[in-house]
PDB file of N, CA, C and O in Angstrom:
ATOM      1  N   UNK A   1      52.183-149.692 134.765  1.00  0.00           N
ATOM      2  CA  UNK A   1      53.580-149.356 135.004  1.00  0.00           C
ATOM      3  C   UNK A   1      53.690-147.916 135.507  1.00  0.00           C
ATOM      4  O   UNK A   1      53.101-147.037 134.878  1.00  0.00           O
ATOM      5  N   UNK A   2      54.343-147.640 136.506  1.00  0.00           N
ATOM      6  CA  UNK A   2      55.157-146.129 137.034  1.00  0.00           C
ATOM      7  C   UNK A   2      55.811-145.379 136.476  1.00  0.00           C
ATOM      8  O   UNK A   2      56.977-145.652 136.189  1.00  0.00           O
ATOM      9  N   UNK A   3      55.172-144.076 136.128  1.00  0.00           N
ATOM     10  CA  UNK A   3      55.926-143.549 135.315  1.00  0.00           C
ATOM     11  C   UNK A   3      56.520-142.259 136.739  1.00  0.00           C
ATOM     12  O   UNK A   3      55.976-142.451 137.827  1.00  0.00           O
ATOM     13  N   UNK A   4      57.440-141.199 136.677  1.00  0.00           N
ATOM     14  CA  UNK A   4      57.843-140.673 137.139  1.00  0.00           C
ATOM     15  C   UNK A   4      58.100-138.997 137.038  1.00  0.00           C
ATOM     16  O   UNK A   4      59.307-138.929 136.806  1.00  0.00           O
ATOM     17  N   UNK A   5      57.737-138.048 137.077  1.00  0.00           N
ATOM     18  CA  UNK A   5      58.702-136.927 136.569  1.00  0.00           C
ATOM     19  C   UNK A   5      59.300-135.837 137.810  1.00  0.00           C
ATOM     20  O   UNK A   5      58.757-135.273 138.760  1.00  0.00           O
ATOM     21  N   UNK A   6      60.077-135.851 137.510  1.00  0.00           N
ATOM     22  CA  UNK A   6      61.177-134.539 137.787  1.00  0.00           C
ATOM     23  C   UNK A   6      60.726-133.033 137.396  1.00  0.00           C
ATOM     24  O   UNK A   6      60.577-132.649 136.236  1.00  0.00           O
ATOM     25  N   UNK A   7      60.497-132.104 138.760  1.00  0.00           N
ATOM     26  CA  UNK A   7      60.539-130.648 138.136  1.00  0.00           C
ATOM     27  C   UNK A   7      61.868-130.669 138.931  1.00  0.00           C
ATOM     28  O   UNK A   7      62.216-131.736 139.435  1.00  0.00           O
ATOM     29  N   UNK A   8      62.500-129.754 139.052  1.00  0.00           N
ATOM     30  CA  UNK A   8      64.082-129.507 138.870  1.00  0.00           C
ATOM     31  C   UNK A   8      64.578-128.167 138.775  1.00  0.00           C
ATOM     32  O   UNK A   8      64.294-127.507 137.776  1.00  0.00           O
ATOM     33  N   UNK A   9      65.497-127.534 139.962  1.00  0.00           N
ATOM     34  CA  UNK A   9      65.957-126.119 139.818  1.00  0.00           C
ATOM     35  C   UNK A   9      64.656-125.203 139.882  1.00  0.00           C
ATOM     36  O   UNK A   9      64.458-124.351 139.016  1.00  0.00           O
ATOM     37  N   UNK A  10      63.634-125.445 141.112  1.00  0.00           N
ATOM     38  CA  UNK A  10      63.069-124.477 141.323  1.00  0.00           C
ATOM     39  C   UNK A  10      63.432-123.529 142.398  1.00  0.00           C
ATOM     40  O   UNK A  10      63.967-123.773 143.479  1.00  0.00           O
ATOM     41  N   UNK A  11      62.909-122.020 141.728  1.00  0.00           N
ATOM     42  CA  UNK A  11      64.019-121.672 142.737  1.00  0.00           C
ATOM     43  C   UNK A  11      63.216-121.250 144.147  1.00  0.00           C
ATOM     44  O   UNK A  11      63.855-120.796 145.097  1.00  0.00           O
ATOM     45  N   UNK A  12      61.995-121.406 144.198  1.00  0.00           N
ATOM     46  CA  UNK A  12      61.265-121.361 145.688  1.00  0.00           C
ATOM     47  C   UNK A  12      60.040-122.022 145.657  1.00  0.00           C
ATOM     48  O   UNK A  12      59.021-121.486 145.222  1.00  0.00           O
ATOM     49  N   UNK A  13      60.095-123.475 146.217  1.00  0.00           N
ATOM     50  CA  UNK A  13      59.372-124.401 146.563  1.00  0.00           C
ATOM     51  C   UNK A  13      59.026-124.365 147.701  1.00  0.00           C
ATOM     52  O   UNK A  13      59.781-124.623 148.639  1.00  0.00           O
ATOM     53  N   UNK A  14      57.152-123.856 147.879  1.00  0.00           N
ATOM     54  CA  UNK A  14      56.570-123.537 148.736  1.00  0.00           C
ATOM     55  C   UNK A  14      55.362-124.455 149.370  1.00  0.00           C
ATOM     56  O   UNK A  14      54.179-124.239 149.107  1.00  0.00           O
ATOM     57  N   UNK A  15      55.980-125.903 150.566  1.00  0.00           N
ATOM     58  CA  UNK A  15      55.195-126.975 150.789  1.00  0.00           C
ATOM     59  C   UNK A  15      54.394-126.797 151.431  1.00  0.00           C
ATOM     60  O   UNK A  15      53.712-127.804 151.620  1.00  0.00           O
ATOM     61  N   UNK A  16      54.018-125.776 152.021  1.00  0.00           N
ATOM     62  CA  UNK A  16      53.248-126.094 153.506  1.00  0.00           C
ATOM     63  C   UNK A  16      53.443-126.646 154.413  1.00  0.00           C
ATOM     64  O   UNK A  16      52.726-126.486 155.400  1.00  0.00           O
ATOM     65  N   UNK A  17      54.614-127.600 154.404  1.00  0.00           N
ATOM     66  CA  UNK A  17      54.486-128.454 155.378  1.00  0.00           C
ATOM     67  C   UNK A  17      56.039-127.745 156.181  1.00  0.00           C
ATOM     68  O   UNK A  17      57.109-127.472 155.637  1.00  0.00           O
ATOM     69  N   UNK A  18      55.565-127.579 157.872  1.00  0.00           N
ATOM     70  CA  UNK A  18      57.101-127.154 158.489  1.00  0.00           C
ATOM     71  C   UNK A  18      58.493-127.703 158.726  1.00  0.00           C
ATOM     72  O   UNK A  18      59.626-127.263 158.920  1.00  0.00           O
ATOM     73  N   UNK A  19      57.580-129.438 158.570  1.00  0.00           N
ATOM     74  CA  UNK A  19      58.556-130.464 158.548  1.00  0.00           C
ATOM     75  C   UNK A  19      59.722-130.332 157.144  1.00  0.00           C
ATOM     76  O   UNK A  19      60.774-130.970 157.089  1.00  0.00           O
ATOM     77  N   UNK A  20      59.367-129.615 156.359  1.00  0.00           N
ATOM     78  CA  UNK A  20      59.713-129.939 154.854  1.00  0.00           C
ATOM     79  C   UNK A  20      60.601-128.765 154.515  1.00  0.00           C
ATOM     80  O   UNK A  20      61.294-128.792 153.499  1.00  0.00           O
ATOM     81  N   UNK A  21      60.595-127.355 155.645  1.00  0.00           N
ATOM     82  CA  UNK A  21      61.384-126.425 154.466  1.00  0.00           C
ATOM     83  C   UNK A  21      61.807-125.404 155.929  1.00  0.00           C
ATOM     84  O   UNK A  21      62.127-125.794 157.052  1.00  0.00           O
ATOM     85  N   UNK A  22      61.669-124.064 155.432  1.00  0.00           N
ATOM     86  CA  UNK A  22      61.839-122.989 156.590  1.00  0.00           C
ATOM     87  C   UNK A  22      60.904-122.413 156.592  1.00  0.00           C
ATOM     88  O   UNK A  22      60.346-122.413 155.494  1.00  0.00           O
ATOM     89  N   UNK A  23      60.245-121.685 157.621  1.00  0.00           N
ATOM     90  CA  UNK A  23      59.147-120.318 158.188  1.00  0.00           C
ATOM     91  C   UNK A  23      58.193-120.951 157.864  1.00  0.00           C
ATOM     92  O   UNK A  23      58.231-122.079 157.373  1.00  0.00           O
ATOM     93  N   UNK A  24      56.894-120.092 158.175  1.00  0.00           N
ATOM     94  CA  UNK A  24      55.844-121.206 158.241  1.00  0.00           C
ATOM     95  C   UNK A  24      55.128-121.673 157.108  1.00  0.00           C
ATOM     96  O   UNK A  24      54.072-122.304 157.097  1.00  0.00           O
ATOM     97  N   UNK A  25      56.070-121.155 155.820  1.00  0.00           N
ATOM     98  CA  UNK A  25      55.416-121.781 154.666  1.00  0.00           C
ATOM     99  C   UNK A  25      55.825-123.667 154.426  1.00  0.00           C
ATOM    100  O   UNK A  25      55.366-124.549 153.701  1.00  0.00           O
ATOM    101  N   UNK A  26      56.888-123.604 155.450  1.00  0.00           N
ATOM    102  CA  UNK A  26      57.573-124.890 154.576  1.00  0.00           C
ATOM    103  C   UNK A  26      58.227-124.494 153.330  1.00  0.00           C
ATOM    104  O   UNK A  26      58.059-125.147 152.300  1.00  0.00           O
ATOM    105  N   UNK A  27      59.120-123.233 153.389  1.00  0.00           N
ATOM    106  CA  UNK A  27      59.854-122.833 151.840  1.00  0.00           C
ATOM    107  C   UNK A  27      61.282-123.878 151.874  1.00  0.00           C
ATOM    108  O   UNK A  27      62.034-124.166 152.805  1.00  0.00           O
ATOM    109  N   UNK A  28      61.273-124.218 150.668  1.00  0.00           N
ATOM    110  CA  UNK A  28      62.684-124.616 150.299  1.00  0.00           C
ATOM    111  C   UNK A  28      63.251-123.361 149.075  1.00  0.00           C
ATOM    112  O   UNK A  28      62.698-122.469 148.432  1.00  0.00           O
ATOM    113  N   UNK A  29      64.648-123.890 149.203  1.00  0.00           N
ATOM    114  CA  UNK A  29      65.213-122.934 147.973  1.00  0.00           C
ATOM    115  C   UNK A  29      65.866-123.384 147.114  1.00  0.00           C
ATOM    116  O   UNK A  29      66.776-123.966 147.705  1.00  0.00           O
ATOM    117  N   UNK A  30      66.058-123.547 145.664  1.00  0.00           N
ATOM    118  CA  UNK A  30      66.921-124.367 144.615  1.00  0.00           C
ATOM    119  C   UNK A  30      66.806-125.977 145.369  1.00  0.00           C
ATOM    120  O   UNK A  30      67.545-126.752 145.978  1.00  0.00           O
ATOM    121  N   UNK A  31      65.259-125.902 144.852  1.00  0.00           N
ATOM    122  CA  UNK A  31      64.424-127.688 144.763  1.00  0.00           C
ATOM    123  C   UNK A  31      63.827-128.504 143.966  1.00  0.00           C
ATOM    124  O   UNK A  31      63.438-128.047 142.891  1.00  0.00           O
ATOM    125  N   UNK A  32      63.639-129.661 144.219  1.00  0.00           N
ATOM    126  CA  UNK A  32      63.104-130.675 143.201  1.00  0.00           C
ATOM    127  C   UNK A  32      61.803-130.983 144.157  1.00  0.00           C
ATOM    128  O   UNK A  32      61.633-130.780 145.359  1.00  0.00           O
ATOM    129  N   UNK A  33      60.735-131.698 142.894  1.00  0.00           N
ATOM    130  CA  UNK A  33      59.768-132.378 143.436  1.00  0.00           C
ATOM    131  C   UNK A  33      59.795-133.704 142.660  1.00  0.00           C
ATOM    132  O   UNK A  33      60.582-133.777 141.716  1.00  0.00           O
ATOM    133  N   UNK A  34      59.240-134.463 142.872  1.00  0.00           N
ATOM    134  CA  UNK A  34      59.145-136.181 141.959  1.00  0.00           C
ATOM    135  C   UNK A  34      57.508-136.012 142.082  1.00  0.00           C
ATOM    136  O   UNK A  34      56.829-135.492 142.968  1.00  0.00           O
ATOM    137  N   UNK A  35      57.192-136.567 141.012  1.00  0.00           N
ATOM    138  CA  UNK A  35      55.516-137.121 140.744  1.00  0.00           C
ATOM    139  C   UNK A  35      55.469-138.000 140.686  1.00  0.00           C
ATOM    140  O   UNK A  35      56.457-138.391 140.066  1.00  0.00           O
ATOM    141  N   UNK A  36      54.649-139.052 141.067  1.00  0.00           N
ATOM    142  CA  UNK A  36      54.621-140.264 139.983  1.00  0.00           C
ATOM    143  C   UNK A  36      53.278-140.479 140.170  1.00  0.00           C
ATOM    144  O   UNK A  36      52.651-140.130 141.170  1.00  0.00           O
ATOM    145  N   UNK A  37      52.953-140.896 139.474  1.00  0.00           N
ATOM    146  CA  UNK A  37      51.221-141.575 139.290  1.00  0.00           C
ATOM    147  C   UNK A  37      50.561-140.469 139.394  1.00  0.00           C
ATOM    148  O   UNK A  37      49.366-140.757 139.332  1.00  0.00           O
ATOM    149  N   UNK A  38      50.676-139.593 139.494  1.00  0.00           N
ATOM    150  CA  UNK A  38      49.516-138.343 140.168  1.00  0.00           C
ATOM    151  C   UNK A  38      49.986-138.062 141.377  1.00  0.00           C
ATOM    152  O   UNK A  38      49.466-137.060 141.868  1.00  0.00           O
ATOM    153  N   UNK A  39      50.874-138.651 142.104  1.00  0.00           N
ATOM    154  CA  UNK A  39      51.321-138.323 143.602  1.00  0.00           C
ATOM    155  C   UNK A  39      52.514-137.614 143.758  1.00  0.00           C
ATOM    156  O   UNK A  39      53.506-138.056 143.178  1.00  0.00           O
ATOM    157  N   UNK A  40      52.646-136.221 144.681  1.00  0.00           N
ATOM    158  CA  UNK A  40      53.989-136.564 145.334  1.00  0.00           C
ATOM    159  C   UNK A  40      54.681-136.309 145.828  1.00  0.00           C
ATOM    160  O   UNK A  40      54.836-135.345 146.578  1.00  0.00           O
ATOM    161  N   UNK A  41      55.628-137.524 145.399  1.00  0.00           N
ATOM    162  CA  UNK A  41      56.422-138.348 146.687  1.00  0.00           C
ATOM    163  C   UNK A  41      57.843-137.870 146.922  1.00  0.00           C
ATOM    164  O   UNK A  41      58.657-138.590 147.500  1.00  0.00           O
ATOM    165  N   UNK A  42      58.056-137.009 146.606  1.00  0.00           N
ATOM    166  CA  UNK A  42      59.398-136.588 146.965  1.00  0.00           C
ATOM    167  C   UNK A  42      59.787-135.176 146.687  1.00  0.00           C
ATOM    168  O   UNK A  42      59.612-134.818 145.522  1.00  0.00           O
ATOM    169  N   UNK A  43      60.357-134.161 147.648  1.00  0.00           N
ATOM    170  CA  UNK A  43      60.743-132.624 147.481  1.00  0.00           C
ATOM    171  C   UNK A  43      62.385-133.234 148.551  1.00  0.00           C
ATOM    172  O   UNK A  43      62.700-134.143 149.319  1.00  0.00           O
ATOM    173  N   UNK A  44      62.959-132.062 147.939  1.00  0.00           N
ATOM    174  CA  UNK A  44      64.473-132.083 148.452  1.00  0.00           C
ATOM    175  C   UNK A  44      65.355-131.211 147.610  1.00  0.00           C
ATOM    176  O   UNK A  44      65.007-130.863 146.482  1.00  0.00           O
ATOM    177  N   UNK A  45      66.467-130.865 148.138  1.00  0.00           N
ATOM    178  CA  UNK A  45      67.214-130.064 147.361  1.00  0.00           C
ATOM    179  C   UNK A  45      68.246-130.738 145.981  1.00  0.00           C
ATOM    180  O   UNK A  45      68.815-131.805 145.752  1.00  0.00           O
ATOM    181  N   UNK A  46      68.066-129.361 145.255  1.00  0.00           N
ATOM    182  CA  UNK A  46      68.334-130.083 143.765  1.00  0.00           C
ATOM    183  C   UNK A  46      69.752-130.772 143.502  1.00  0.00           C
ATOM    184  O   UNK A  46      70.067-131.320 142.445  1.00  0.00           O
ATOM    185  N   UNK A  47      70.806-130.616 144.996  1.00  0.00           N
ATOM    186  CA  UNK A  47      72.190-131.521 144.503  1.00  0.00           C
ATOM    187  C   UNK A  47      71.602-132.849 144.893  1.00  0.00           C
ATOM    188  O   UNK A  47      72.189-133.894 144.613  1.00  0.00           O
ATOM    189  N   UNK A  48      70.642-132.834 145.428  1.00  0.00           N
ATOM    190  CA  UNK A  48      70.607-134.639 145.765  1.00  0.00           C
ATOM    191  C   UNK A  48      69.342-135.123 144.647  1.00  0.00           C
ATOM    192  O   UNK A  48      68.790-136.222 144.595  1.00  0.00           O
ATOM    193  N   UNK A  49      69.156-134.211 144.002  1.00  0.00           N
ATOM    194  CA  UNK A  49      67.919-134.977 142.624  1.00  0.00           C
ATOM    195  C   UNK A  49      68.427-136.157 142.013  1.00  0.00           C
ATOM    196  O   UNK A  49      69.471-136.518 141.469  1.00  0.00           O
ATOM    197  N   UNK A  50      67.008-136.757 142.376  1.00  0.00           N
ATOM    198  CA  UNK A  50      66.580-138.273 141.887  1.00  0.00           C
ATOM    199  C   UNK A  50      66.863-138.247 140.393  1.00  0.00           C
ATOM    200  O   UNK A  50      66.945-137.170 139.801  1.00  0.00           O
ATOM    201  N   UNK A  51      67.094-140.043 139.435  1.00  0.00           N
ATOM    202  CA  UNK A  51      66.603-139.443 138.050  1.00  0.00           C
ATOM    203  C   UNK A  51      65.219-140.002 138.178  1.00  0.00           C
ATOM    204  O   UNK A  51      64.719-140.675 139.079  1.00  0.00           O
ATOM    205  N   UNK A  52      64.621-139.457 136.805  1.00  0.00           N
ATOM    206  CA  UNK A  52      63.516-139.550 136.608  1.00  0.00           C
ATOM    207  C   UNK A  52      63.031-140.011 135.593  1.00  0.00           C
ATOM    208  O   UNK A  52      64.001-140.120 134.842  1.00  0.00           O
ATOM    209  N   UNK A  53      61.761-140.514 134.832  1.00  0.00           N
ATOM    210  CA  UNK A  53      61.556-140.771 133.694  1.00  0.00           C
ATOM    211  C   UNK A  53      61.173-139.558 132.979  1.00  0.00           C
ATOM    212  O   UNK A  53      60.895-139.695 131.788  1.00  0.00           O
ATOM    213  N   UNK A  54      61.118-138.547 133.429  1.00  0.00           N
ATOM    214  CA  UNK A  54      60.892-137.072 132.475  1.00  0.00           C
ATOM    215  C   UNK A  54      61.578-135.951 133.649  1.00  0.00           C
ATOM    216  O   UNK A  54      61.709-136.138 134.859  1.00  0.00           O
ATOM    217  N   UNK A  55      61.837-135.125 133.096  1.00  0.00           N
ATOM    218  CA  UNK A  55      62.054-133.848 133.589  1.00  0.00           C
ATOM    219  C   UNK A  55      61.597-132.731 133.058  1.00  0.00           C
ATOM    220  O   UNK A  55      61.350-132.633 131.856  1.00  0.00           O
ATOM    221  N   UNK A  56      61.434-131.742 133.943  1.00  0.00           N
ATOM    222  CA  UNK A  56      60.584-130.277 134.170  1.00  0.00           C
ATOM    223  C   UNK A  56      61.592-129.386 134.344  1.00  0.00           C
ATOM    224  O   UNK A  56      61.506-129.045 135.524  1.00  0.00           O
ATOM    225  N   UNK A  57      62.708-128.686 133.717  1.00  0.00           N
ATOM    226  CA  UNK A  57      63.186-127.641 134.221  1.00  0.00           C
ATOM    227  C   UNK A  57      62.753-126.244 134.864  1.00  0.00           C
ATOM    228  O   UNK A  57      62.513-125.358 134.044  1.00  0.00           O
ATOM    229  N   UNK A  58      62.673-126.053 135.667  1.00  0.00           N
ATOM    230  CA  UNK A  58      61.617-124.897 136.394  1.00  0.00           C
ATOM    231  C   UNK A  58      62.529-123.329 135.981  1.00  0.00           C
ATOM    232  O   UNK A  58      62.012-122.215 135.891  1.00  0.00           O
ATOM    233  N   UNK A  59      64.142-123.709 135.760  1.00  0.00           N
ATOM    234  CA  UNK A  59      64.839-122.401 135.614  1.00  0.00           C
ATOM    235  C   UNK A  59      65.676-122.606 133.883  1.00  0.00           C
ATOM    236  O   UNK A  59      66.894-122.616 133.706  1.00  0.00           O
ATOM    237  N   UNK A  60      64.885-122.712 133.081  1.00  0.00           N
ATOM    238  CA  UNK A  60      65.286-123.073 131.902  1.00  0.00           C
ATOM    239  C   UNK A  60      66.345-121.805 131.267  1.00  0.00           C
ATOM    240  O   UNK A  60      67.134-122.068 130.360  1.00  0.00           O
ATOM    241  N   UNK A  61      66.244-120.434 131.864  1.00  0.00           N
ATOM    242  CA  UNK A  61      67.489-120.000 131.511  1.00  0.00           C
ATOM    243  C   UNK A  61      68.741-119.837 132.055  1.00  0.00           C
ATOM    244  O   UNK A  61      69.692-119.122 131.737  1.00  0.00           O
ATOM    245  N   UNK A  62      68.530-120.779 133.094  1.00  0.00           N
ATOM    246  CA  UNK A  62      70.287-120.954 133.839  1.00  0.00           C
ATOM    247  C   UNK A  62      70.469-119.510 134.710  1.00  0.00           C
ATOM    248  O   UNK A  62      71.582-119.201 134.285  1.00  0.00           O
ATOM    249  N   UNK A  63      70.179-118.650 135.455  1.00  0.00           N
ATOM    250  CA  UNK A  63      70.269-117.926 136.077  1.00  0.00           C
ATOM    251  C   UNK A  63      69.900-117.905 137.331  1.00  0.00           C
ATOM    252  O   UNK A  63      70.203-116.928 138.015  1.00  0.00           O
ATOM    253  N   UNK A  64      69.382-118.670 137.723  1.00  0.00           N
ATOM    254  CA  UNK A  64      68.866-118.717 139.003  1.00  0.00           C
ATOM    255  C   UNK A  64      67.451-118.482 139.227  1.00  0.00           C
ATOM    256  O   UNK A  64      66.937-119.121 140.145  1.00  0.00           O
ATOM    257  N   UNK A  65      66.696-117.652 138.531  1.00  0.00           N
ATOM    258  CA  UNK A  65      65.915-117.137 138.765  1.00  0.00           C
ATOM    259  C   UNK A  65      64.647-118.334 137.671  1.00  0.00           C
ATOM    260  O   UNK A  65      64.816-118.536 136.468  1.00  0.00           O
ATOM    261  N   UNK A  66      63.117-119.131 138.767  1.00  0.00           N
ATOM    262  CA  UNK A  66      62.611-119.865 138.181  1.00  0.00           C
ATOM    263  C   UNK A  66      61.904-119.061 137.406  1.00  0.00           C
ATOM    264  O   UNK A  66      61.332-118.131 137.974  1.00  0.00           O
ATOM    265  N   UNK A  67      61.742-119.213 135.784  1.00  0.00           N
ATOM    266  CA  UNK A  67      61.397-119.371 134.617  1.00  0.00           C
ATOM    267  C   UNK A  67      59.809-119.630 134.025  1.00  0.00           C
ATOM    268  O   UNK A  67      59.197-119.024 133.145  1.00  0.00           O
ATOM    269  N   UNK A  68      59.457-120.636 134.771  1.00  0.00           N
ATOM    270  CA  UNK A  68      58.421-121.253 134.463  1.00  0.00           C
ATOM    271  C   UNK A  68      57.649-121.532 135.464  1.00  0.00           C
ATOM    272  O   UNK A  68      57.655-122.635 136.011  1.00  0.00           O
ATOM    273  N   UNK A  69      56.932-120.600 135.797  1.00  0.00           N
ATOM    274  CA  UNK A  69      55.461-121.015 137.342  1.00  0.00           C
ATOM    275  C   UNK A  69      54.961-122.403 137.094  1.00  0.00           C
ATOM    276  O   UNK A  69      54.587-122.814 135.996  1.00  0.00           O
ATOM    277  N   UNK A  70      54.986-123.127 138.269  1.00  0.00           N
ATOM    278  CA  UNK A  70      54.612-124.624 138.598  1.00  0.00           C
ATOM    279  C   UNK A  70      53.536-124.151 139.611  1.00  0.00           C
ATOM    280  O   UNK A  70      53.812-123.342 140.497  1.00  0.00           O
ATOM    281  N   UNK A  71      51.989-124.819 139.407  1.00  0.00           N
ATOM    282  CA  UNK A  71      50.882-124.705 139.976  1.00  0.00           C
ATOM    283  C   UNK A  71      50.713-126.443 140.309  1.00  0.00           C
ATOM    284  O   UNK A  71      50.572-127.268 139.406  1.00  0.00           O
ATOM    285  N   UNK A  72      50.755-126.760 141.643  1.00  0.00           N
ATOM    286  CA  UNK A  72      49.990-128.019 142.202  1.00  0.00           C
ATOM    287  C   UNK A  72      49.076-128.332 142.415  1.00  0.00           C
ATOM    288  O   UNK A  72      49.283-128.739 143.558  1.00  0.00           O
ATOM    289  N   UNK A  73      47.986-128.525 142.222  1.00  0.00           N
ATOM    290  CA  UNK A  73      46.910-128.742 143.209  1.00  0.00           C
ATOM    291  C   UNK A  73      46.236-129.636 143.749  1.00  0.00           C
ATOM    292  O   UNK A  73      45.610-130.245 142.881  1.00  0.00           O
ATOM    293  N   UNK A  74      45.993-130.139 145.056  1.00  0.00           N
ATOM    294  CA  UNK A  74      46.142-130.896 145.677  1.00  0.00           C
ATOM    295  C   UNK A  74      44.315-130.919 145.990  1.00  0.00           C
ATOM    296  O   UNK A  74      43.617-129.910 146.083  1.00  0.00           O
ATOM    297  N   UNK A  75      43.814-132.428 146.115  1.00  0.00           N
ATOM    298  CA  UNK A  75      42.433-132.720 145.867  1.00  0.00           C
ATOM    299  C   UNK A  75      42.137-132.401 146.850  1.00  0.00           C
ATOM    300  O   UNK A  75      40.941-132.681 146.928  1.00  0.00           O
ATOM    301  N   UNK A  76      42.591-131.763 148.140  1.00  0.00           N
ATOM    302  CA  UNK A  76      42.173-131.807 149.651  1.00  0.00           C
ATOM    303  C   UNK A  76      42.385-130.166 150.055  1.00  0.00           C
ATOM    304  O   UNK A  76      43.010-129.356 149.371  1.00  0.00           O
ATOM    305  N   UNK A  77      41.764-129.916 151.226  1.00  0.00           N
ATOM    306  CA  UNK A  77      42.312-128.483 151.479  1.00  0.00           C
ATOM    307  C   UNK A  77      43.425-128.401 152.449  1.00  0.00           C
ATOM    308  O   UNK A  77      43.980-127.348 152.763  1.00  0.00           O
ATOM    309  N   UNK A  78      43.697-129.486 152.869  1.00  0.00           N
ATOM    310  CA  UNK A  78      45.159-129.619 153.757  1.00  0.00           C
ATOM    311  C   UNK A  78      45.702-131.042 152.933  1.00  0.00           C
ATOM    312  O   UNK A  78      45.311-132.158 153.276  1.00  0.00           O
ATOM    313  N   UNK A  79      46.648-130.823 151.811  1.00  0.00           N
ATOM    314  CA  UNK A  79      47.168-131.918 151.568  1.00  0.00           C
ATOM    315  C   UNK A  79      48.616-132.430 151.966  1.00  0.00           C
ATOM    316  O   UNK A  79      49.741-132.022 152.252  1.00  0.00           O
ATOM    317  N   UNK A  80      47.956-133.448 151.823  1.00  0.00           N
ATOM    318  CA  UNK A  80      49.803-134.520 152.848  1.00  0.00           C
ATOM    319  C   UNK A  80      50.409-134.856 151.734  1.00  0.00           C
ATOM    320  O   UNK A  80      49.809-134.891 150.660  1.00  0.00           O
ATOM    321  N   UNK A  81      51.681-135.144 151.870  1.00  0.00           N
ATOM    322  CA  UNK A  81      52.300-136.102 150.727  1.00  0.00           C
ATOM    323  C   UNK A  81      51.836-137.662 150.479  1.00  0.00           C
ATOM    324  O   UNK A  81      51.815-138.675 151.178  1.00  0.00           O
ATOM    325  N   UNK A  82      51.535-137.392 149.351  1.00  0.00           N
ATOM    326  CA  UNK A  82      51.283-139.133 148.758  1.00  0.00           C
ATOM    327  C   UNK A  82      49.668-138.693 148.327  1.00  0.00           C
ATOM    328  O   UNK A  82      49.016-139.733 148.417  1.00  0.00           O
ATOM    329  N   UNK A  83      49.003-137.857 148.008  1.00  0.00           N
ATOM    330  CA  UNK A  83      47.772-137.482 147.430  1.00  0.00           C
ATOM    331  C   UNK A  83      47.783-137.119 146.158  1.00  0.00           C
ATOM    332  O   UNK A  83      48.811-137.141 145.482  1.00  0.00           O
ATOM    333  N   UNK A  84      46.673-136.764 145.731  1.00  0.00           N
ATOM    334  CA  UNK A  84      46.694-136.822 144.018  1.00  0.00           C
ATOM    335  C   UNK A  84      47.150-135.626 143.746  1.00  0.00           C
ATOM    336  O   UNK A  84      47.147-134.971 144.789  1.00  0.00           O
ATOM    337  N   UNK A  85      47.589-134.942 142.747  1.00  0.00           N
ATOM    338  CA  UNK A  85      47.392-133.518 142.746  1.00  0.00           C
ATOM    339  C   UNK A  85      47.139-133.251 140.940  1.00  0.00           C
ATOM    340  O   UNK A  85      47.282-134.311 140.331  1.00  0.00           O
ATOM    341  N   UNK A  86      46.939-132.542 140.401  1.00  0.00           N
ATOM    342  CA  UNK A  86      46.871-132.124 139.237  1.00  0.00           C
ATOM    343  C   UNK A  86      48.195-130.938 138.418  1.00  0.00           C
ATOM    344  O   UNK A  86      48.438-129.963 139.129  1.00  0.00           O
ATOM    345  N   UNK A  87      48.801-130.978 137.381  1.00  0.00           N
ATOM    346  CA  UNK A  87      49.954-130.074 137.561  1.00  0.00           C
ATOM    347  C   UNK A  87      49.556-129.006 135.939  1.00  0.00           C
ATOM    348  O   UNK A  87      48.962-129.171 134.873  1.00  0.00           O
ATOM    349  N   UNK A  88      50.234-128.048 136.563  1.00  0.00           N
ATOM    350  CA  UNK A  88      49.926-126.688 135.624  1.00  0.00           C
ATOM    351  C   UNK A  88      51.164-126.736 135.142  1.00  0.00           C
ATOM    352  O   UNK A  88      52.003-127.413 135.737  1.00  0.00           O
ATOM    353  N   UNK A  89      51.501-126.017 133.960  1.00  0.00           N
ATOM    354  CA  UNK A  89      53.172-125.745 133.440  1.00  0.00           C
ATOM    355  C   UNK A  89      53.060-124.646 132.567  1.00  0.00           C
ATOM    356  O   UNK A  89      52.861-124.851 131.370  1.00  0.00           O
ATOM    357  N   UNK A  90      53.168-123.461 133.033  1.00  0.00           N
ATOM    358  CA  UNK A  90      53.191-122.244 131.767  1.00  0.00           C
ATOM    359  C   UNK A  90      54.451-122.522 131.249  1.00  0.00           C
ATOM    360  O   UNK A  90      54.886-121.870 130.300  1.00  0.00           O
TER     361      UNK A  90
END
């Protein structure tokens, strides 16, 4: 079975990808990502967040400012969406 999670209210989500954000990081600003299985499958901005079967608040004191460093890492040295990645959560 699929499980899902939600990080949520980050406040600079940095994809790599140009398709995905602004300048050549691929930055978004006040974003979500979705996991599921180890993959993932979804970044976008946080008024249109998915639900999820768990959530990650990235700005847990309501200020704007993210809270909690989110580390991805992706099994490849150029990773695409839909690959495995491993997740950090201080």
């Amino acid at each position: 079975m699929s499980s899902s999670l939600i990080i949520d209210n980050i406040g600079l989500l940095v994809t790599n990808d140009l398709t995905l954000g602004d300048g050549p990081l691929g930055e978004r600003r006040n974003a979500y990502l979705v996991i599921e299985d180890d993959r993932v499958v979804a970044v976008g901005d946080n008024a249109t967040a998915p639900a999820a079967d768990s959530r990650l608040d990235a700005n847990d004191r309501g200020d704007g400012r993210t809270s909690r460093p989110v580390c991805l890492k992706a099994f490849s040295s150029s990773p695409s969406w839909g690959e495995s990645v491993t997740l950090w959560a201080w």
